[in-house]
N, C-alpha and C positions, 0 to 999 in steps of 0.2 A: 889345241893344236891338231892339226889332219894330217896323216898319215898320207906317201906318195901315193900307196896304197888304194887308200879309202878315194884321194883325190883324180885317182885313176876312172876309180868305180862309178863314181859321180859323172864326170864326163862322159861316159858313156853311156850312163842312164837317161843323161840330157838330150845327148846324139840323137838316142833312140827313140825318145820321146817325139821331139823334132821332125825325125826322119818318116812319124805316124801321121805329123800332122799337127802338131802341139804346137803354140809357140812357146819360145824359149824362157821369158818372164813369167808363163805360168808357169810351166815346169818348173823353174826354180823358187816358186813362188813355193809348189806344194812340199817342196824339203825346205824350206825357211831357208832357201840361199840366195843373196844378192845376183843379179846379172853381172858386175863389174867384179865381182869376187871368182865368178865362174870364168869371165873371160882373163882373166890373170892368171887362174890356172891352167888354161888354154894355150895363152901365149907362152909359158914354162913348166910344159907336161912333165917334163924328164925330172923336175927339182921337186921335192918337199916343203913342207914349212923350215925355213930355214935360222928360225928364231930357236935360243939355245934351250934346250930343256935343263930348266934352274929348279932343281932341288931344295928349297927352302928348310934351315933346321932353327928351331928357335932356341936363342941366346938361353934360356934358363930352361933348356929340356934335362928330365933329370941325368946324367950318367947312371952305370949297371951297377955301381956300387948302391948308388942313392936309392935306385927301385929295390935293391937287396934290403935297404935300411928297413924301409916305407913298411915293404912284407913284413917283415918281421915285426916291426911295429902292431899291425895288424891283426898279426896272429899271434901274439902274444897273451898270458893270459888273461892280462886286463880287459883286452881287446877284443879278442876272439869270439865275443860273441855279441859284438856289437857292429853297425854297419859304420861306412866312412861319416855318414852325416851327424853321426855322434863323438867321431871319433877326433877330427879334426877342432869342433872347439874345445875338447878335454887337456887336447894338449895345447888349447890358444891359452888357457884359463891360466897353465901352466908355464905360458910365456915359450912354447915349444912350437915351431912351425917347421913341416918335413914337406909338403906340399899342400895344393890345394884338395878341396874335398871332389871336385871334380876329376884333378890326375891320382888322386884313389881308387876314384872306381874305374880310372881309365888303365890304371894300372893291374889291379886286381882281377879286371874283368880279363886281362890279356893272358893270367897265370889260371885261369876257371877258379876263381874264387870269389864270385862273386852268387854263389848258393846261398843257401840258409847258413846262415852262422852261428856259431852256437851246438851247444849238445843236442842232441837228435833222437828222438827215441826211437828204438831199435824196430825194424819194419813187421809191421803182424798183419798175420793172414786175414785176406779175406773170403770171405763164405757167400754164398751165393744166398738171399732170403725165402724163408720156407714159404710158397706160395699158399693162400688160403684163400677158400671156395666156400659156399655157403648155398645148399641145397631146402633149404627152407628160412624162415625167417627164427630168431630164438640163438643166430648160430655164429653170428658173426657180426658185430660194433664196430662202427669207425667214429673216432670220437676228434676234434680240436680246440682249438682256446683262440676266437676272434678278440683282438683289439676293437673297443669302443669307444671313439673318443669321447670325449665332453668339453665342454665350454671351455674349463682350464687347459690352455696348453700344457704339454709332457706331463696329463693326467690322465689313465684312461680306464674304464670297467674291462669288465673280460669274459667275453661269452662261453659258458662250458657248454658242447653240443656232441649231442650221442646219435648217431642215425644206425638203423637196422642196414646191412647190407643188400641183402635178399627182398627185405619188404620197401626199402627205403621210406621207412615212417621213425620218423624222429621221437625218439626213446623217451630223449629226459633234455634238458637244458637249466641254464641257471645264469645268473648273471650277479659277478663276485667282486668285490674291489680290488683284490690281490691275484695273484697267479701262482695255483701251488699244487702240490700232488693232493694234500689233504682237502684241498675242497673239492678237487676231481673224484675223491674217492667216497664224498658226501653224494655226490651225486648219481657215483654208479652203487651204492646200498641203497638211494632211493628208484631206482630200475630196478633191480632185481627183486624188490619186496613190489613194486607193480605190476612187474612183465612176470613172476612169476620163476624167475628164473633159478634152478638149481646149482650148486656149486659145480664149477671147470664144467658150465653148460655154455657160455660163451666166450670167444677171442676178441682181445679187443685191439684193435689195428689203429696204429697211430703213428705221426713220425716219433724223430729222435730227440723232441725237447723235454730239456730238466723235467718240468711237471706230469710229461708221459712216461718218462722214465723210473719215478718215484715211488713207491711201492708203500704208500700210506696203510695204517693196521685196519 
């Protein structure tokens, strides 16, 4: 529906187009509007759309009692920490139906709960990572674990790789069937007894996966 307004606006958008020089089917062309639509509203500038603004409510919208039910349902503690796409056949299994799993989350989302659900663990600080620089070679490792497939699908080797930072010449390598801290840590006793290297002489920089993280003896 158009607004007396908006249909005001239009007509004299056209006018003026017109009045440059335009004809009037292009012009209406470039706002996607009919010429027989435009001249209809020409010949009853003064009127609006005069069709009624029909409100639609659907037969089975729930009442405020019923979304009061649904919440509580929800957050309940059975519930609570589970999302609507679970929640709804628990209670089919159970011969219970409060709504669809769609007016769940259309509900829930309307009350902002539609977050994480569930226990939360309490927010911890974060710290900024100590930056590390390395002014000769000896001084600083960067080490990771490549996927190598093989022939067997969802089978695959695992490359352990050690690069010097500073020198960038690759230390040590190995290639493992499993992925662990302890064969990471076969491999940095076999550098150190190469390179030479004396104890807390090297940093070894890595992300945050399980077997970087592991602190094999």
């Amino acid at each position: 529906m158009t607004g007396l307004p908006e249909r005001l606006a239009v007509i004299a958008l056209v006018a003026e187009a017109v009045g440059a020089g335009a004809r009037q089917d292009k012009a209406c062309a470039v706002i996607s509007l009919s010429e027989r639509t435009l001249q209809r509203w020409q010949r009853d500038a003064s009127c609006g759309d005069r069709r009624p603004a029909r409100v639609h409510t659907p037969n089975n919208r729930l009442s405020a009692l019923e979304r009061d039910q649904l919440v509580a349902v929800a957050n309940s503690d059975e519930f609570a920490s589970v999302p609507p796409s679970q929640i709804v056949p628990r209670l089919a299994d159970r011969g219970v139906y409060l709504a669809s799993e769609s007016t769940f989350y259309r509900v829930l989302k309307a009350r902002n709960q539609l977050g994480h659900r569930g226990a939360e663990r309490p927010a911890q600080a974060r710290y900024k990572p100590r930056a590390l620089t390395a002014s000769a070679p000896g001084q600083l490792y960067s080490w990771d674990i490549t996927y190598l497939p093989t022939p067997v699908k969802g089978i695959y080797f695992y490359l352990y790789m050690f690069m010097d930072i500073f020198s960038r010449k690759i230390v040590g390598w190995q290639v493992y069937d499993v992925e662990s801290s302890e064969r990471a840590g076969e491999v940095v006793r076999d550098i150190c007894q190469r390179e030479n290297i004396a104890p807390e002489q090297v940093v070894l920089h890595s992300d945050n996966g399980s077997p970087m993280k592991g602190r094999p003896c």
